[in-house]
C-alpha atoms as a printed R data frame, in Angstrom:
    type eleno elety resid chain resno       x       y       z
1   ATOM     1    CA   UNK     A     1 -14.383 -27.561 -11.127
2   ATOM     2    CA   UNK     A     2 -11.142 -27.899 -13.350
3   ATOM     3    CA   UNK     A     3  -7.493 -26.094 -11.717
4   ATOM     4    CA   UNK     A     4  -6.762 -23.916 -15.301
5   ATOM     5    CA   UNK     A     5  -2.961 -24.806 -15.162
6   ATOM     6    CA   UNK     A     6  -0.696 -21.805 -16.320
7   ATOM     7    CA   UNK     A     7   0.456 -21.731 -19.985
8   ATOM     8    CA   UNK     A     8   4.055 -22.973 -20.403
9   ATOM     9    CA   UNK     A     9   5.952 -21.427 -23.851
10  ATOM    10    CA   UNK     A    10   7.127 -24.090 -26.142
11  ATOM    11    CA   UNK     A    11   9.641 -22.255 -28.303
12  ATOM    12    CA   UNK     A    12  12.626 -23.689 -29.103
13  ATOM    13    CA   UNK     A    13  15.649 -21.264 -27.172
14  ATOM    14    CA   UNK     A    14  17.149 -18.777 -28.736
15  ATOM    15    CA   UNK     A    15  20.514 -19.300 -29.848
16  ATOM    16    CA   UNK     A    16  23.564 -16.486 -30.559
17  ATOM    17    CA   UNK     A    17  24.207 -15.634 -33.892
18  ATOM    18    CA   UNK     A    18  27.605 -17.240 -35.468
19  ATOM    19    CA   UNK     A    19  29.338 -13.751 -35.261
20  ATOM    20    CA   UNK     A    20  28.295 -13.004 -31.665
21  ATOM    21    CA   UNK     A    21  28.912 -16.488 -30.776
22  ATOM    22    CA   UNK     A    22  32.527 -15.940 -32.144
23  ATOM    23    CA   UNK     A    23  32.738 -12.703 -30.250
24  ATOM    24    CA   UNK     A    24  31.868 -14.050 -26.703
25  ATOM    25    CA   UNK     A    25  34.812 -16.783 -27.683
26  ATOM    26    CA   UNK     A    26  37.236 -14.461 -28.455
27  ATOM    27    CA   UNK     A    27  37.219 -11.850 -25.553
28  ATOM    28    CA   UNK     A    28  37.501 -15.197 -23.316
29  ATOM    29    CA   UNK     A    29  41.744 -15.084 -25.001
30  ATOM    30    CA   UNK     A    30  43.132 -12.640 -23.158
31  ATOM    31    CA   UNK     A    31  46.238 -13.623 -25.652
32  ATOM    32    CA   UNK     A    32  43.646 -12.587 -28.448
33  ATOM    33    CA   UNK     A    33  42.639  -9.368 -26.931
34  ATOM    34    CA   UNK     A    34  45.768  -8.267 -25.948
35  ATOM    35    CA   UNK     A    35  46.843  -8.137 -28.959
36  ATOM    36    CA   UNK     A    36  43.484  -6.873 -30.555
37  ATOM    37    CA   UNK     A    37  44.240  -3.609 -28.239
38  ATOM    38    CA   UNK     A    38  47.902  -3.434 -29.987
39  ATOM    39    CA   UNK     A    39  46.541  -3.544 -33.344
40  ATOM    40    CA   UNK     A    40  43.755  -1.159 -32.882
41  ATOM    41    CA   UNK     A    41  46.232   1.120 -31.353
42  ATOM    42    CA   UNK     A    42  48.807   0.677 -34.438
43  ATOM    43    CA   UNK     A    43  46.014   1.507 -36.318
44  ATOM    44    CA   UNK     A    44  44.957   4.914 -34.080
45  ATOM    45    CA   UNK     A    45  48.795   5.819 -34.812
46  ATOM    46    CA   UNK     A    46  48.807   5.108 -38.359
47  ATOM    47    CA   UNK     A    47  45.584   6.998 -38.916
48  ATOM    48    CA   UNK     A    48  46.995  10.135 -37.143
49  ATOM    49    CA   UNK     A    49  49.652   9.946 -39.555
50  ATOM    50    CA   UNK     A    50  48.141   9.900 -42.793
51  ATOM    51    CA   UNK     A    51  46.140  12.976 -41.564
52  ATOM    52    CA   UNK     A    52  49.664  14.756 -40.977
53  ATOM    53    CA   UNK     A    53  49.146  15.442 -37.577
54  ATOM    54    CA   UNK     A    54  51.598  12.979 -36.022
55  ATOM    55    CA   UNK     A    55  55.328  12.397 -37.617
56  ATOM    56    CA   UNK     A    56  54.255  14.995 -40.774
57  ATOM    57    CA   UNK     A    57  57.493  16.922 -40.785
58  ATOM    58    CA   UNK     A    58  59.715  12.569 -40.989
59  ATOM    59    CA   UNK     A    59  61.620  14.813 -43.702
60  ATOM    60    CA   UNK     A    60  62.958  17.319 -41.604
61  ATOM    61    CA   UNK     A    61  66.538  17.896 -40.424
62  ATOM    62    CA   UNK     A    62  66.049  18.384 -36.899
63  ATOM    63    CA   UNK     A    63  69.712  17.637 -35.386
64  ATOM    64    CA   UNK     A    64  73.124  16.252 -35.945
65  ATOM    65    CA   UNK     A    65  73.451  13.445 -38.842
66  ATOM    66    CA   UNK     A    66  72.928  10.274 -36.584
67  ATOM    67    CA   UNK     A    67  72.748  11.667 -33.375
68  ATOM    68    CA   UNK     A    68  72.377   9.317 -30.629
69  ATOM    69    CA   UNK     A    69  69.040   8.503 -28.763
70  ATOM    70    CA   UNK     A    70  67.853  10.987 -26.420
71  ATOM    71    CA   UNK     A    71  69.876  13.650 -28.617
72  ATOM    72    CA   UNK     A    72  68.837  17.357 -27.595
73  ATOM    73    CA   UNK     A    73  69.231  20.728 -29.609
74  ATOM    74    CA   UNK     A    74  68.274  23.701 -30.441
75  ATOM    75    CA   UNK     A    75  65.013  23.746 -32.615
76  ATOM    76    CA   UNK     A    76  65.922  25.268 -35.842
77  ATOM    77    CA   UNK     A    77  64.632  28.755 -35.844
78  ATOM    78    CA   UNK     A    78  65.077  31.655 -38.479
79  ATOM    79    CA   UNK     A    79  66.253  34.943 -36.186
80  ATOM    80    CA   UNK     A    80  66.310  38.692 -36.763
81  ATOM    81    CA   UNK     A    81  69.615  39.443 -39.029
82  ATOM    82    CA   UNK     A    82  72.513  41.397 -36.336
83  ATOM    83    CA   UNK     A    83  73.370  44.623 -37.684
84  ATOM    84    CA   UNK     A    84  77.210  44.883 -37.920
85  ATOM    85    CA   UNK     A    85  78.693  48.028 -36.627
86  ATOM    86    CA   UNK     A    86  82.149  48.537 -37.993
87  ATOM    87    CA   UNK     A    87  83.748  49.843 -34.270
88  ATOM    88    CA   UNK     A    88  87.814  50.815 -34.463
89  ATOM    89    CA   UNK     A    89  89.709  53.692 -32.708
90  ATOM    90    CA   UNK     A    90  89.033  56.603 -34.996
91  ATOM    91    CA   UNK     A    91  84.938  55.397 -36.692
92  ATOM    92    CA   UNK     A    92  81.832  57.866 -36.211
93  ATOM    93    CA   UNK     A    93  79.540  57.146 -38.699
94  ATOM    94    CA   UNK     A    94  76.706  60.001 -37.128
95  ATOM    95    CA   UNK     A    95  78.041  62.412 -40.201
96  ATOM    96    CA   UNK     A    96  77.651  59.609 -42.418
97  ATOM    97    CA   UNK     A    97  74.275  58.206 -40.778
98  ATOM    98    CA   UNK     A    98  72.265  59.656 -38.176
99  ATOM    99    CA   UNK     A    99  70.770  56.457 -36.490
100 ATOM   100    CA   UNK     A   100  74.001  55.097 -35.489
101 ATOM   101    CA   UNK     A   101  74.645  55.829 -32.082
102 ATOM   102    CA   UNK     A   102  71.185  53.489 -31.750
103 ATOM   103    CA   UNK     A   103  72.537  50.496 -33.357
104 ATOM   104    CA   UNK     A   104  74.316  49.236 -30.346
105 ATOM   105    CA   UNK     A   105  70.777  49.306 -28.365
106 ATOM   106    CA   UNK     A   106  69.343  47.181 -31.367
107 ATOM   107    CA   UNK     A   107  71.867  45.187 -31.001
108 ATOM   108    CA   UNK     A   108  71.322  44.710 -27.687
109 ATOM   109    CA   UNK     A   109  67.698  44.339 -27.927
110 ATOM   110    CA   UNK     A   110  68.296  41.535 -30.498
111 ATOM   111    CA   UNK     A   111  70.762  39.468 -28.974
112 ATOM   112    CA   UNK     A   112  68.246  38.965 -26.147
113 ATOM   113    CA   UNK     A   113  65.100  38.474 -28.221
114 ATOM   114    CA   UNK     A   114  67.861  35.719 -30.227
115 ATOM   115    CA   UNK     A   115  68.802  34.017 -26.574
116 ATOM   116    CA   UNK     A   116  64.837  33.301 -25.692
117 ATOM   117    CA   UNK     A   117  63.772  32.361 -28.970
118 ATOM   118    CA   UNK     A   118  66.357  29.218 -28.820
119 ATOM   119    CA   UNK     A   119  65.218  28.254 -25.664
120 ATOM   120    CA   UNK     A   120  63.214  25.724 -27.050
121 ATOM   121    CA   UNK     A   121  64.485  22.180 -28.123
122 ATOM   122    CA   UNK     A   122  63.968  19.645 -30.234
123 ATOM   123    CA   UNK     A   123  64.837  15.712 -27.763
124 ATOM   124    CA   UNK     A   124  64.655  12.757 -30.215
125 ATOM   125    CA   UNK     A   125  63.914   9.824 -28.347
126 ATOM   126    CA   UNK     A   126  65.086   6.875 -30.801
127 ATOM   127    CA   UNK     A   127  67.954   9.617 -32.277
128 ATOM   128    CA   UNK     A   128  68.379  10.712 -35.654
129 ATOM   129    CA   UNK     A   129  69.357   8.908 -39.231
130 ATOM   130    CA   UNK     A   130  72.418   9.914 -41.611
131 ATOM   131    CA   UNK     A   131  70.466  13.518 -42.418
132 ATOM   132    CA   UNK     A   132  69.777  14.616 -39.106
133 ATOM   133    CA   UNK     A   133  65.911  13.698 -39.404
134 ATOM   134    CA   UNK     A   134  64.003  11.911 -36.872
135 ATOM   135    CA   UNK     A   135  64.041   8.016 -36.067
136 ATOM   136    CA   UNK     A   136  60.695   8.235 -34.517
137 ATOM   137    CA   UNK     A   137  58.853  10.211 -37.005
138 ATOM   138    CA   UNK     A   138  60.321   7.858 -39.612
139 ATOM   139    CA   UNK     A   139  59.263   4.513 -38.033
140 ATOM   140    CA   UNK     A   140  55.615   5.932 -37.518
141 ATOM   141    CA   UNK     A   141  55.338   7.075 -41.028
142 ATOM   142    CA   UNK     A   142  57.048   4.063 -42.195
143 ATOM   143    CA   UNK     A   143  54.243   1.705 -40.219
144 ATOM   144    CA   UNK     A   144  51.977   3.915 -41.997
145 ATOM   145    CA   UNK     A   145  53.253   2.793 -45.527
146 ATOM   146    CA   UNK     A   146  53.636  -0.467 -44.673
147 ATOM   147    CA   UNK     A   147  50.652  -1.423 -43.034
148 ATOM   148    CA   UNK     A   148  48.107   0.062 -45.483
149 ATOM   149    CA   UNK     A   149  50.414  -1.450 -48.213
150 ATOM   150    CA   UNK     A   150  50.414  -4.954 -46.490
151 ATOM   151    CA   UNK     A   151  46.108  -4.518 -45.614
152 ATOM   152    CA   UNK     A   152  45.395  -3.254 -49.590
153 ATOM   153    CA   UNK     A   153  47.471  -6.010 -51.129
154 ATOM   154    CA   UNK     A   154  45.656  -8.501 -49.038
155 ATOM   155    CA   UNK     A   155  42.224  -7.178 -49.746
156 ATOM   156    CA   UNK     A   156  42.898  -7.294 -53.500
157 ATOM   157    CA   UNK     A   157  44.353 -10.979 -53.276
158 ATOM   158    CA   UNK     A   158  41.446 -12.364 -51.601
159 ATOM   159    CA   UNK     A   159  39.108 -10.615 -53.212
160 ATOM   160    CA   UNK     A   160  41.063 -12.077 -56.609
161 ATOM   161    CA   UNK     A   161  41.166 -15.680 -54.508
162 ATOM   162    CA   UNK     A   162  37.548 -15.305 -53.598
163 ATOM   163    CA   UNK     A   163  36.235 -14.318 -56.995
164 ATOM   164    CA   UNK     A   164  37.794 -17.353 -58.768
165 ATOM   165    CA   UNK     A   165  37.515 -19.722 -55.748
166 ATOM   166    CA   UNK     A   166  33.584 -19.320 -55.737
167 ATOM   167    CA   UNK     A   167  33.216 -19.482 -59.727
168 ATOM   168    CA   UNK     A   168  35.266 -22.349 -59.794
169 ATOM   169    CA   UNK     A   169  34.068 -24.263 -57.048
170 ATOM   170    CA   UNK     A   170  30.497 -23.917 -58.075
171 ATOM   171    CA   UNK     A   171  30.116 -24.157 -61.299
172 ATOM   172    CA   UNK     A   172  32.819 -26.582 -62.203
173 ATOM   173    CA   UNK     A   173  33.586 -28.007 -65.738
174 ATOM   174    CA   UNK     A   174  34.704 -25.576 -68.192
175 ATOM   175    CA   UNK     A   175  34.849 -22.744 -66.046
176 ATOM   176    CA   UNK     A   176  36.428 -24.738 -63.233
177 ATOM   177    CA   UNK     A   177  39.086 -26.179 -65.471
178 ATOM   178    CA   UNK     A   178  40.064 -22.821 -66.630
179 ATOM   179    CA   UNK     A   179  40.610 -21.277 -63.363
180 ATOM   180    CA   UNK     A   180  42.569 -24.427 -62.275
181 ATOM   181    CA   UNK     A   181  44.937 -24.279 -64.886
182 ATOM   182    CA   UNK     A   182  45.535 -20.055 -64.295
183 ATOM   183    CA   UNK     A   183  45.970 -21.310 -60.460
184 ATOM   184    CA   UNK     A   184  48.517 -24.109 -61.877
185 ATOM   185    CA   UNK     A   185  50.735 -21.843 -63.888
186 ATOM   186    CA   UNK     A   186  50.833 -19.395 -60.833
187 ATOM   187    CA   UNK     A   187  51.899 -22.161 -58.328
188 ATOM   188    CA   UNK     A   188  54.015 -23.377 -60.878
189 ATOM   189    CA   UNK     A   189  56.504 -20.412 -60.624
190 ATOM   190    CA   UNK     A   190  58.187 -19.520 -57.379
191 ATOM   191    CA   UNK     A   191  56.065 -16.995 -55.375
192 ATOM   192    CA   UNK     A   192  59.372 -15.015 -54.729
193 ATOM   193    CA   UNK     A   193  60.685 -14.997 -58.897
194 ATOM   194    CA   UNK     A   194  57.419 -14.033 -58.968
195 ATOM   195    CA   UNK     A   195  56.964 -11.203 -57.410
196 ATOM   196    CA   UNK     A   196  59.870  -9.840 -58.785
197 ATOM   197    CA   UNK     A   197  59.203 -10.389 -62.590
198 ATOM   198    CA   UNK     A   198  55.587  -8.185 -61.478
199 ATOM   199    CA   UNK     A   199  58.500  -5.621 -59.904
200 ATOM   200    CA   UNK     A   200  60.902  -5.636 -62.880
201 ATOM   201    CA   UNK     A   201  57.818  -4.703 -64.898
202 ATOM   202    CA   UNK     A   202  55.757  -2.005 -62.773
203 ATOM   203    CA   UNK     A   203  58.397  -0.326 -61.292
204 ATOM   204    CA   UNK     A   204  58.170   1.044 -57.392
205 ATOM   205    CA   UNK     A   205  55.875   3.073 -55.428
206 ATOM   206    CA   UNK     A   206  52.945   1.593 -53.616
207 ATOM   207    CA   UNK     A   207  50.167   1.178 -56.061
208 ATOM   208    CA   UNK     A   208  52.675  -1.115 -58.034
209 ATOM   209    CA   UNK     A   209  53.484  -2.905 -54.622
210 ATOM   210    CA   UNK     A   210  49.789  -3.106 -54.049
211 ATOM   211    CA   UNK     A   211  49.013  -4.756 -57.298
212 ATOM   212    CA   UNK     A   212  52.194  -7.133 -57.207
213 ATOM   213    CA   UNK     A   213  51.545  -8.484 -54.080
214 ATOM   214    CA   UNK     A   214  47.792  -8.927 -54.699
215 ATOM   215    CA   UNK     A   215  48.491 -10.405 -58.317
216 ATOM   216    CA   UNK     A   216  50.861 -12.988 -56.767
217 ATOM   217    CA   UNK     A   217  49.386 -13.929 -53.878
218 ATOM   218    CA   UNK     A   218  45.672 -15.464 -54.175
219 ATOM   219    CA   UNK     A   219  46.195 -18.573 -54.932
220 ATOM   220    CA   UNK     A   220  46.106 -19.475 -51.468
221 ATOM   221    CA   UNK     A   221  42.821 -18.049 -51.051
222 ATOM   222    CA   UNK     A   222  41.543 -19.584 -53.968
223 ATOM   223    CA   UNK     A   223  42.654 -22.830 -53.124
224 ATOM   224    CA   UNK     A   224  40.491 -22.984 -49.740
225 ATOM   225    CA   UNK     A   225  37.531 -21.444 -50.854
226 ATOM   226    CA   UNK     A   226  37.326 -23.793 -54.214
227 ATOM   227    CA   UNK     A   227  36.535 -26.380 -51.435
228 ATOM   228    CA   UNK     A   228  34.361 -24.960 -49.482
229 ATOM   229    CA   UNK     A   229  32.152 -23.891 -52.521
230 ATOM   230    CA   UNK     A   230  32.320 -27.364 -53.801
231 ATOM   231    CA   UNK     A   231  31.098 -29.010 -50.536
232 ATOM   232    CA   UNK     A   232  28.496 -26.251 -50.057
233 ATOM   233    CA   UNK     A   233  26.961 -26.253 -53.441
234 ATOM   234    CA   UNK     A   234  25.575 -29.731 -52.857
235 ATOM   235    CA   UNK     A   235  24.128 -29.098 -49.340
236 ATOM   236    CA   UNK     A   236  20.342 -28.946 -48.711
237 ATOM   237    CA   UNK     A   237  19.728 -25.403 -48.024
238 ATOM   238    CA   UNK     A   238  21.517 -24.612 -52.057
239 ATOM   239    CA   UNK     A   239  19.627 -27.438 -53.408
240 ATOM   240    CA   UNK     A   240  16.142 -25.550 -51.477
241 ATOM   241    CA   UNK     A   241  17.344 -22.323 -52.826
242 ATOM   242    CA   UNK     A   242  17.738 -24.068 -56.245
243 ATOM   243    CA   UNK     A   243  13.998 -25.032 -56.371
244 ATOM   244    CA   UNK     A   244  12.395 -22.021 -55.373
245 ATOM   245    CA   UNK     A   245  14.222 -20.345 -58.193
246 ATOM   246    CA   UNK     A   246  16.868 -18.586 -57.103
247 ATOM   247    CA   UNK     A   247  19.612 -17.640 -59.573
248 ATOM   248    CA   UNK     A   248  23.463 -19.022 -59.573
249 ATOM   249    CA   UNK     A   249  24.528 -15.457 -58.633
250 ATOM   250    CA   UNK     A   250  22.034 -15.768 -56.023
251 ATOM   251    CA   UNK     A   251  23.200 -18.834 -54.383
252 ATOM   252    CA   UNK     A   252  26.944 -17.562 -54.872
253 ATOM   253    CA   UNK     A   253  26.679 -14.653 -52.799
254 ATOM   254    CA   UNK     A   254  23.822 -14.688 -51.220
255 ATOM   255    CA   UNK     A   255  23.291 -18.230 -49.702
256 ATOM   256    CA   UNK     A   256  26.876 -19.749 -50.128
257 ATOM   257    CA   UNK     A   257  29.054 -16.938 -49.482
258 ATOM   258    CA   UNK     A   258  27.855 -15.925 -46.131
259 ATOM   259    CA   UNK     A   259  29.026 -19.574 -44.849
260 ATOM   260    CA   UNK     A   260  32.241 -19.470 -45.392
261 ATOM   261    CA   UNK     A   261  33.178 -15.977 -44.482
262 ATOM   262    CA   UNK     A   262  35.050 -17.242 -41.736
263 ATOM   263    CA   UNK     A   263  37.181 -18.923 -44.167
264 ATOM   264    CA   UNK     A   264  37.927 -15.510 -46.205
265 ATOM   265    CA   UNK     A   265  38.396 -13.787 -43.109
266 ATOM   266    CA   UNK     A   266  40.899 -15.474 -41.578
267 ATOM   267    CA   UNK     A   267  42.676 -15.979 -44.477
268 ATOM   268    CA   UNK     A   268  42.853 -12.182 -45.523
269 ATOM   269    CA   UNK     A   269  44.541 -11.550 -41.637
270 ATOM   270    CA   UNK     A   270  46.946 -14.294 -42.412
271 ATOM   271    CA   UNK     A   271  47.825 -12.413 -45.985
272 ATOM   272    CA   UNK     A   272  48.276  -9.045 -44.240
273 ATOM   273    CA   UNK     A   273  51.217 -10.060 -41.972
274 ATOM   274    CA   UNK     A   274  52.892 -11.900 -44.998
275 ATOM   275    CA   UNK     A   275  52.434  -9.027 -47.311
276 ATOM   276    CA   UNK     A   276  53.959  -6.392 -44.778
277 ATOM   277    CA   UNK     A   277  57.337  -8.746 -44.343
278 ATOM   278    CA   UNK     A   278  56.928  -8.992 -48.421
279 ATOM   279    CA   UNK     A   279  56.861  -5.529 -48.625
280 ATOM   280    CA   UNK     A   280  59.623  -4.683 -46.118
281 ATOM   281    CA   UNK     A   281  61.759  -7.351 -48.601
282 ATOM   282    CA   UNK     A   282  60.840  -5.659 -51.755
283 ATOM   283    CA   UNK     A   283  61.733  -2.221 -50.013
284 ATOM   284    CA   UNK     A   284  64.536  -3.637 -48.377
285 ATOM   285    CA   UNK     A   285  65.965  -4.781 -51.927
286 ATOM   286    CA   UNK     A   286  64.771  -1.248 -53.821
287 ATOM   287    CA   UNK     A   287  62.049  -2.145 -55.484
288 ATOM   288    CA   UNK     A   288  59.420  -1.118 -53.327
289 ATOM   289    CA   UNK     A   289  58.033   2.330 -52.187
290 ATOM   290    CA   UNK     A   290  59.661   5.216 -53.797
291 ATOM   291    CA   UNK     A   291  62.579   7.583 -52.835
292 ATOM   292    CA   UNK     A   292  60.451   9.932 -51.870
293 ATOM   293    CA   UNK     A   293  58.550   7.976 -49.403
294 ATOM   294    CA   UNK     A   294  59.709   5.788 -46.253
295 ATOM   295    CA   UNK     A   295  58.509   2.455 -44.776
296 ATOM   296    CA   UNK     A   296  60.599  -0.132 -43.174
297 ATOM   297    CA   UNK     A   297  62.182  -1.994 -45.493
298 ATOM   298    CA   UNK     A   298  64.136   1.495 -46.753
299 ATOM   299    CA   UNK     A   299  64.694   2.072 -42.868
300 ATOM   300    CA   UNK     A   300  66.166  -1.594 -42.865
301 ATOM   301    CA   UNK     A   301  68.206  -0.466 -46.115
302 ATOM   302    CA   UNK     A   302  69.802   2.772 -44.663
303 ATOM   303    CA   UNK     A   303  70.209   1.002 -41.275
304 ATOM   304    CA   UNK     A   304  72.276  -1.514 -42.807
305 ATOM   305    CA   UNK     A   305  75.391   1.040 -43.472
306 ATOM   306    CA   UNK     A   306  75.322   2.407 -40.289
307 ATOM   307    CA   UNK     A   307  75.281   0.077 -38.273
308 ATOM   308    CA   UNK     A   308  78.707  -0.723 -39.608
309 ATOM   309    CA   UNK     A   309  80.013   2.317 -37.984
310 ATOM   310    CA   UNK     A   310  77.809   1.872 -34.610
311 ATOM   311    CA   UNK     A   311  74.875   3.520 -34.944
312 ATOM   312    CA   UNK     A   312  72.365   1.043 -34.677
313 ATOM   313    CA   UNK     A   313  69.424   2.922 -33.303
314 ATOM   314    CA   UNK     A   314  67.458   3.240 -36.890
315 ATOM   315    CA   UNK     A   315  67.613  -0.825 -37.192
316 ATOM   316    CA   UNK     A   316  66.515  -1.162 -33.936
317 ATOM   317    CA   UNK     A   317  63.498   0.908 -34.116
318 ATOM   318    CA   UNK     A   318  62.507  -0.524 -37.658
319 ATOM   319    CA   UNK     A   319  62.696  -3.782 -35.888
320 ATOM   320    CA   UNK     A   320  61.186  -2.744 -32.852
321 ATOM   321    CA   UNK     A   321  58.183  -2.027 -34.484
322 ATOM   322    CA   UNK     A   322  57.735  -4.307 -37.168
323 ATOM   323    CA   UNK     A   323  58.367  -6.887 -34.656
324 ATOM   324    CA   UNK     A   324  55.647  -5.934 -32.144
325 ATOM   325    CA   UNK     A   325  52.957  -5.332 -35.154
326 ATOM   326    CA   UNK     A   326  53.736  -8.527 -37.118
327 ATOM   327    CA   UNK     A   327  53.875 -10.680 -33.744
328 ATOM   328    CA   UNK     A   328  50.580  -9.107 -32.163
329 ATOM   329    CA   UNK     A   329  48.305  -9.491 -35.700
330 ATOM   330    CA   UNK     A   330  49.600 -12.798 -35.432
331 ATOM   331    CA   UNK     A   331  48.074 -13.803 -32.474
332 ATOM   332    CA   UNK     A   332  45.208 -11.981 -33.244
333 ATOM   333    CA   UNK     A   333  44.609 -14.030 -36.195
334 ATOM   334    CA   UNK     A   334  45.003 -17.220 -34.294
335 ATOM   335    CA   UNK     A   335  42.594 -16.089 -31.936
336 ATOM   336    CA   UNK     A   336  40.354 -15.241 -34.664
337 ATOM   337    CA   UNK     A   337  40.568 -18.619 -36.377
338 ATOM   338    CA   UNK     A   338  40.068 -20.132 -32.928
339 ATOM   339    CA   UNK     A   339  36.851 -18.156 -32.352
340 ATOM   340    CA   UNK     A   340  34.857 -18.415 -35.996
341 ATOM   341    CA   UNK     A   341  35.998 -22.618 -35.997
342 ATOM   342    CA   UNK     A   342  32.652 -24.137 -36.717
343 ATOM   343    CA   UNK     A   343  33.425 -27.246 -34.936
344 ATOM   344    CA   UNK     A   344  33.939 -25.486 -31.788
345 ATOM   345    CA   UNK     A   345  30.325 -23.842 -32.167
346 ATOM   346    CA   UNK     A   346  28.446 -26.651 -30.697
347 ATOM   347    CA   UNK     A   347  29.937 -26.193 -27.446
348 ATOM   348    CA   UNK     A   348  28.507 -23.180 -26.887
């Protein structure tokens, strides 16, 4: 009689999917997720602040004109009005008006309802600007402007870079040559002239930053994914997708695309730390967010007159935090690159 030996599984083993492979990468840079936790918190702040409830009164006079940091006062606070009582040697007023021997009890009575209600006070950490109004509240509404305006610009330019990139690269001829000469007479002209010929002509306030930055900066983006749409387009798995029918839309987006996200992605972190410094330039120079509206280029701007006469807490915080966002989506970015590199995915 035959041993029945137990059934052994061939299937092949499982492996992790690109983006979870990329994942497991990443949270192994403690560099990476370090700043990952910075950036997510920027972004916590940020998002508080466009809902009002954290630096929503940036516009307020709250103390001295550029009082030093750690500057505390009395919160401004609208009191009962005093009643004056003319008083002299030879004044009685109860002939004239029968309440007045009471006034000096409401007078009384107000004076001490005056002395607790400016009890409370008003301590600004990072001091205050040439108007009295808070350093603080202004560099956490300014990130606010600054970042979205650096994150929307970059969407826009790779989604511009993207567009063109994938037409180009896959179809080629006409429609290729087309797109390279739009991307040649773009390159041709300095990025900064540039950017300021799209200023002189839509003016400021952030949806014509937005669209200046975006207009003049995917080439970059285009440039990459042109090549990676040409060396896809001629792989096996479009040429399969080819002969089972699928359309040239289809194999755009649906087959090609999804390989070189990685590509796009990394490039549209790289574009949002440019277009913030752009941004602070453009703001810096006037022709950037509004008057109405603060970021940290127009910090860097008022700053700048100050500081000649010592106050240099405004440039310092505009500085301070610029410096920290801009250093720590850096690194997050190069840990990002590091972690979707294909070549690194057969060591998993």
């Amino acid at each position: 009689m035959s041993a029945v030996l137990p059934a052994t599984s061939t299937a092949a083993p499982r492996h992790a999917g690109v983006w979870s492979a990329a994942w497991r990468r990443f949270r192994s840079d403690r560099v990476g997720m370090a700043s990952l936790a910075i950036v997510g918190a920027s972004m916590f702040l940020i998002l508080l602040s466009a809902l009002g409830l954290v630096a929503g009164n940036w516009q307020r006079e709250l103390a001295l004109p550029n009082a030093p940091p750690g500057f505390m006062g009395p919160a401004p606070k609208a009191g009962l009005a005093v009643i004056a009582v003319p008083s002299g040697p030879n004044v009685d007023l109860s002939d004239v008006d029968p309440l007045a021997p009471r006034y000096g009890e409401w007078q009384a009575g107000v004076a001490k309802y005056r002395t607790v209600e400016t009890v409370k006070v008003d301590t600004l950490p990072l001091g205050a600007d040439r108007l009295g109004r808070d350093v603080l509240g202004k560099a956490v509404k300014g990130a606010q402007i600054s970042i979205f305006v650096g994150m929307l610009a970059a969407l826009l330019a790779t989604a511009i870079g993207s567009t063109f990139g994938a037409f180009g690269g896959f179809f080629g001829g006409r429609v290729g040559d087309a797109i390279e000469w739009l991307y040649n007479v773009f390159t041709s002209i300095p990025s900064i002239l540039l950017i300021f010929a799209f200023a002189a002509v839509a003016g400021r306030g952030v949806q014509s930053v937005v669209l200046i930055l975006g207009l003049a900066g995917w080439t970059g983006v285009y440039r990459l994914v042109r090549a990676e749409f040409i060396k896809h387009s001629v792989r096996e798995y479009v040429r399969a997708a080819e002969a089972i029918g699928a359309s040239s839309l289809s194999r755009i987006f649906r087959h090609i695309l999804p390989n070189v996200s990685h590509v796009i992605l990394v490039q549209l972190s790289i574009l949002v730390v440019g277009f913030i410094k752009a941004e602070v330039i453009l703001s810096y120079l006037g022709l950037g967010v509004g008057v109405d509206q603060v970021s940290w280029g127009t910090m860097l701007a008022e700053a700048q007159s100050e500081l000649i006469l010592g106050h240099w807490w405004q440039l310092a915080a505009a500085t301070a935090f610029m410096a920290t966002f801009v250093t720590a989506f850096s690194l997050f970015t190069d840990g990002l690159r590091d972690a979707l590199d294909p070549r690194l995915r057969g060591l998993e």
